[in-house]
N, C-alpha and C positions, 0 to 999 in steps of 0.2 A: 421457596427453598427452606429446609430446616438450617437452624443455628451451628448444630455441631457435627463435625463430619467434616471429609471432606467432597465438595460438591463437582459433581461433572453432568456435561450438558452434550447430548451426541444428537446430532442435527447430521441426518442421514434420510435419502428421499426413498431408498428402496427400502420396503417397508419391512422385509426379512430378514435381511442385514442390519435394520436398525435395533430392530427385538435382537437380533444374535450378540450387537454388541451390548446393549442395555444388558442383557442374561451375564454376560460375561464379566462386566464390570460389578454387577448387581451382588457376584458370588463373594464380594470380599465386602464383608459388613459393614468396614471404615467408608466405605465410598456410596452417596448417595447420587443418583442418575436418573436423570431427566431427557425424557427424548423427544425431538422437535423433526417433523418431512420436511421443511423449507427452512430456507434464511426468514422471510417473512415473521410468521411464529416464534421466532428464534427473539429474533429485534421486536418484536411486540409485545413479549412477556415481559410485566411489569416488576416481578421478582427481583430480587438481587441477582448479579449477575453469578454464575458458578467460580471455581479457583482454578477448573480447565474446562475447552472443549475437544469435540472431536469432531472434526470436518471434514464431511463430502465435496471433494476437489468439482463436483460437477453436477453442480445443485440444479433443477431446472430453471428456478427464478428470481439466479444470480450468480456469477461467476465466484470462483474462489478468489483469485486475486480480489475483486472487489468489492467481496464480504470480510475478509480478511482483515481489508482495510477500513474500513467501518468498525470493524470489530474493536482494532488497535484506537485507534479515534477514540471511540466510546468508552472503552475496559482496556487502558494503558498495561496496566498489569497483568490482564488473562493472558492464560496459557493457552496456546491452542496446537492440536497435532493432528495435521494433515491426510484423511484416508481416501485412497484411488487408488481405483483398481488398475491403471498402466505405469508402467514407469517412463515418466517424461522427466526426464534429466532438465530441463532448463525451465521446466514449469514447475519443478522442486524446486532449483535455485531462485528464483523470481520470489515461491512463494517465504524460504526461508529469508529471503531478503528485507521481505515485508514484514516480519516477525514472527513466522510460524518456528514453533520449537522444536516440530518433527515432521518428517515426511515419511509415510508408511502406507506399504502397498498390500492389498486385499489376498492375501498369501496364507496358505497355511498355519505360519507363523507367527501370525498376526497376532493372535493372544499376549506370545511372549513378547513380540517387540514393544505392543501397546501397555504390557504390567510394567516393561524395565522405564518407559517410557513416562509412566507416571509415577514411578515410586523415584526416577529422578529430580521430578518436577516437584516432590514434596519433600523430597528431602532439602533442594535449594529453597523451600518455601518455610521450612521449619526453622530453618538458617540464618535466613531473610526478618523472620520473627523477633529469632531470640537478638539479632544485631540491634534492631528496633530499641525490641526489651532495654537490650544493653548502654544505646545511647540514648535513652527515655532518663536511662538510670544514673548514667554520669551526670547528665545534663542536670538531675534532679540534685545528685550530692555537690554540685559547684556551682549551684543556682547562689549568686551573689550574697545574699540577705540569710545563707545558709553556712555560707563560708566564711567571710569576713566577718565574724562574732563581734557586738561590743556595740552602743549606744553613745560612745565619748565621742567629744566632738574631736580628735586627734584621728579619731580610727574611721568616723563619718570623712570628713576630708580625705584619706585615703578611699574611701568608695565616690567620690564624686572620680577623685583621677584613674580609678579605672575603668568606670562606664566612659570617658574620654578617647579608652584605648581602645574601645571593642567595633566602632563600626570604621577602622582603617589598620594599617598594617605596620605603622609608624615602631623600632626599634625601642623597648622600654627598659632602661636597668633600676635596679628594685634596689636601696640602699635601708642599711638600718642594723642593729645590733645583731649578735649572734643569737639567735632564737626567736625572732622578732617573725617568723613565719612569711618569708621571702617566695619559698617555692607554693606555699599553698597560692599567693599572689597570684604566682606567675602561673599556675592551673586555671584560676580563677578568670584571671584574663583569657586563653587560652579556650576555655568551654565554654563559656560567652562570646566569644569572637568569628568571623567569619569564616575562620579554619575549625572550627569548634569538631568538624567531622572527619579533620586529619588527625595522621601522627601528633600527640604532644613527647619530646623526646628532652629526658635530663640527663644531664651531664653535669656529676661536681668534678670541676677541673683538678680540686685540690685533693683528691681520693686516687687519681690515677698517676702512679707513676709519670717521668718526666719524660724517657725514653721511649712511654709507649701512649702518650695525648694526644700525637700526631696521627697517629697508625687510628685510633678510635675517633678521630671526628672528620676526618679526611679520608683515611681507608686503606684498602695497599690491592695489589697486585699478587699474583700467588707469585712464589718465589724470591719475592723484592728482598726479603731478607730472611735469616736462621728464623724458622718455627711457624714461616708465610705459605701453609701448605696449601690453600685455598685461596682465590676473590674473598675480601672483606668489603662491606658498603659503612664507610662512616656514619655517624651520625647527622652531618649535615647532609647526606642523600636520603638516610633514613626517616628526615623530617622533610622529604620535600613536601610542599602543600601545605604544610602542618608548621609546630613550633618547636622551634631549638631551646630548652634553657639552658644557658649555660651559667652554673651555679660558680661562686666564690672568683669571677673571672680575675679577683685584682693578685690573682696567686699563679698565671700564667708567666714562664716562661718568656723574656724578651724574643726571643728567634722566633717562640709562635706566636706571639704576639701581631707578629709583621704577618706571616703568611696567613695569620685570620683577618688583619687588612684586609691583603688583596681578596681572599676570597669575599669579604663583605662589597668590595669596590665592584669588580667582576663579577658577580654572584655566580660563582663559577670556582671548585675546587678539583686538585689533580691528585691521584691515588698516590700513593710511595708506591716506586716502580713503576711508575705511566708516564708519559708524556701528551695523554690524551686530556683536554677538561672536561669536567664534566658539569652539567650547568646546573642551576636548584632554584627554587624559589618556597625561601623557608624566612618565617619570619623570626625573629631572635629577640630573646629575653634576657638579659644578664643580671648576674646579684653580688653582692657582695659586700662586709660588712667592711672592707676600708674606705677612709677617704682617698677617693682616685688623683682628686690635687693633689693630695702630701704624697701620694706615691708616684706620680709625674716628678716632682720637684723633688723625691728622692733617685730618682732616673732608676724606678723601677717598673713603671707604665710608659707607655708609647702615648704621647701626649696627642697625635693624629688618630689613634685607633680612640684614644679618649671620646673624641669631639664625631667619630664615625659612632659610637655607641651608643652615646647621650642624647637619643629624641626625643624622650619623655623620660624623663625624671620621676620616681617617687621612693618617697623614703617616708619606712616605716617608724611610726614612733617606739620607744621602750616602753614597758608594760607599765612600768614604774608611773610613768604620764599618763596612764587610760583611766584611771579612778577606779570606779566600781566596774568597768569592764573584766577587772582581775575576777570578781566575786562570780560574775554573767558565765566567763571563759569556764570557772570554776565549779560553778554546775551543769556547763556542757562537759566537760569531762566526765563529772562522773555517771551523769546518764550514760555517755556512751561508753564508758568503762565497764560497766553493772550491764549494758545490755549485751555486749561483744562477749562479757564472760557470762551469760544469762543469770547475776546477782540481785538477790534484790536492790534496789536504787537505796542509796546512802543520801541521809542529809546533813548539814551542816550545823554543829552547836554554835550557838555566838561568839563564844571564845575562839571557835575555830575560824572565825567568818573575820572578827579581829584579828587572829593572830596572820592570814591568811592579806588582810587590806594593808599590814603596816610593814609588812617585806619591802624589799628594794629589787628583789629579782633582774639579782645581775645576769643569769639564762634565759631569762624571759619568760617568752609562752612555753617553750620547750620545758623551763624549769619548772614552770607552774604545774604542768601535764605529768611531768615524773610525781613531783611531791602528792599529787592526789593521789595516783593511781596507787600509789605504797601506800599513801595515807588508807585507801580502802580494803587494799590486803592486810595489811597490820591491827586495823580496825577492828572491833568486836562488836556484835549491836548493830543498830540500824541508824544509828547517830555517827559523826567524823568527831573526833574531839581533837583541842588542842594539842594532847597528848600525840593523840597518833600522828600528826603533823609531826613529827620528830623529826622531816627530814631538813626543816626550819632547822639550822643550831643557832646558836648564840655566836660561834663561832663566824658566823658566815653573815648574819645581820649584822648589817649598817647601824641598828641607832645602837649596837652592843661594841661595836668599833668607835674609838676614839681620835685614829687615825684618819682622814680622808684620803682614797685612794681613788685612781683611774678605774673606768667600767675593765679596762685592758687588763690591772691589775685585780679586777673581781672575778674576770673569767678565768683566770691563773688560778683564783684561790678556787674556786671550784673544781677547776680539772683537776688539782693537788686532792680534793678531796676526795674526787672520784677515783683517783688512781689508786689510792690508802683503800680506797674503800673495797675497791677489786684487784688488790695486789698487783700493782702494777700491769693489768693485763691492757695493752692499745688498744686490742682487737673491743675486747668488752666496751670499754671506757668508752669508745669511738663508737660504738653503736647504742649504748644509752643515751649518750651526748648530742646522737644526731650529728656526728662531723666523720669529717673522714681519714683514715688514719694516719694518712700525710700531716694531715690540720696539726692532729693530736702531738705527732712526736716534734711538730715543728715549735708546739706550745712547750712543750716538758724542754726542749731547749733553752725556751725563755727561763723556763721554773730556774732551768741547775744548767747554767751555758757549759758547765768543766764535764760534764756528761750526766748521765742517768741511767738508771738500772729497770727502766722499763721493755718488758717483754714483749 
């Protein structure tokens, strides 16, 4: 068989009918055809197998059923479509039950049934391909040693705890600062893991309205309430097989709090407006950069849903602790900054590489990832200098502050700066920042509690 094309094999004992179909098939350039009088010849050609055949129901030296079967055995994957000349209704059924993809009778029509017949067979094969393609390709961008950037031994420790997670199913919450790269974690785990070929499904709890968290992870019923014009499938049915994250959990709601108990106890949730459950098996990631103690013990966590959550623990370090990972993280940026905009690759002066090691990066990875990516549009030249790094101020470095303040009160001063910096817009601010705009207006709270003039 040649390489390119696509291949078909018509095993056909009357020798007329086999030239008619070979002619037939043979008229569409894309398709290369090969033709065999017996099963025998068929099975003893040493070739690569073809991507379909076409089979005579009533071969002299050997039945269909149980060439079929053989077939299926040897070439899981071949296509095969069935040609006889009667129509036997249960020796169709028999043979589609065995695996045949088509049943087609010696009819006039035969051309056409036989073209629509395989131009469907290629089309699910071209499909079948590109899914391949597709999860060759995830699998390749969340190959572990690909993801989890960085050499320190703070961020090595976080890769042993999650090769721990990947061959069982055990509930993992991901703790650590805001920017600290929680969900790339929990992908991480996720395409590595046993479900690696389901749904991975995110949810920041803290992004979505309060009145409407239930309705998106639970689901609703059409009519359950004003604007329920349709069935909705939550996200915990959306991830069945698959993984739930549920990002920022320590920002839920006491009352759902309780009913994501039960549904983790019962692995089983019930729509708004149902009274039916419906059952799942989804396995669950949670994040979040509070401590879930001091939020028990402020009675604002369910101290049972706490202890239902908590199977595996890992917490991320701050960037501040990874050393020269900062510099590592720092020229993975801007490679992929310069290739995603096809730039030339930028490199780093010393000055820049210093000014760049002695930050405190109260944003973390997220902040390191903004400041280059300016750093490189701002830039001129094929050099970053410390210049361009301007999104460094004096104002926002630690060793320029005299004060010692909380990382809670670093992340204040930054969203202050970012809000100045985009006139107060949420929407913006909250998608530079990577939060979600709940997060944001609940911070600008803290900023100014008598109110604020954010848009």
């Amino acid at each position: 068989m040649k390489e390119h094309g696509f291949t078909i094999g018509v095993i056909e004992d009357n020798e007329w009918y086999n030239k008619l179909l070979v002619h037939t098939l043979s008229l569409n350039p894309d398709f290369i055809v090969k033709s065999y009088l017996n099963a025998e010849s068929f099975l003893k050609d040493s070739a690569p197998p073809p991507d379909l055949i076409t089979l005579d129901v009533n071969l002299p030296d050997m039945g269909g059923v149980e060439l079929l079967t053989k077939l299926k055995e040897k070439y899981p994957a071949l296509h095969v479509i069935i040609i006889s000349e009667q129509d036997q209704i249960q020796t169709a059924v028999d043979l589609l039950k065995n695996g045949a993809y088509d049943y087609i009778i010696k009819q006039k029509d035969i051309k056409t049934r036989l073209h629509q017949a395989i131009n469907r067979i290629r089309t699910n094969k071209e499909l079948e391909n590109k899914i391949i393609v597709l999860e060759k390709e995830v699998k390749n961008k969340y190959d572990l040693n690909k993801t989890i950037i960085g050499t320190s031994l703070p961020i090595q420790n976080v890769l042993k705890l999650i090769e721990k997670t990947l061959e069982n199913n055990i509930t993992v919450v991901i703790t650590g600062e805001t920017g600290t790269g929680k969900e790339v974690v929990a992908k991480a785990i996720h395409y590595n893991s046993l479900r690696q070929n389901k749904n991975f499904i995110a949810v920041n709890v803290a992004a979505i309205p309060s009145e409407l968290i239930e309705s998106e992870l639970f689901g609703h019923e059409k009519g359950s309430f004003t604007g329920a014009n349709n069935r909705r499938i939550g996200k915990f049915e959306e991830a069945n097989g698959g993984t739930l994250f549920l990002d920022e959990i320590g920002e839920l709601d006491l009352s759902l709090q309780a009913k994501i108990l039960r549904a983790l106890q019962e692995k089983e949730i019930v729509r708004i407006g149902s009274n039916i459950p419906v059952k799942f098996d989804t396995r669950i990631i949670c994040a979040t950069h509070r401590n879930l103690k001091e939020e028990i013990k402020a009675g604002r966590f369910r101290e049972d849903l706490f202890y239902r959550l908590m199977g595996f623990p890992i917490d991320l370090p701050p960037l501040r602790e990874r050393g020269q990972d900062v510099y590592i993280l720092a020229k993975y940026f801007i490679n992929q900054f310069c290739k995603e905009n096809k730039t030339p690759v930028k490199v780093l002066s010393e000055e820049a590489k210093n000014k760049l090691m002695t930050y405190h990066y109260p944003g973390n990875i997220r902040e390191l990832k903004s400041i280059i990516e300016f750093a490189i549009v701002i830039g001129e030249g094929k050099e970053i200098t410390a210049e361009d790094i301007s999104f460094i101020s004096d104002e926002l470095n630690p060793d320029n502050i005299n004060v010692e303040l909380t990382m809670r009160q670093y992340e204040l001063k930054i969203l202050a700066s970012f809000l100045k910096k985009y006139n107060n817009d949420v929407k913006v601010v909250a998608e530079k920042l990577e939060l979600g705009q709940a997060t944001v207006y609940r911070m600008i709270k803290e900023l100014n509690p008598s109110g604020h003039s954010a848009s």
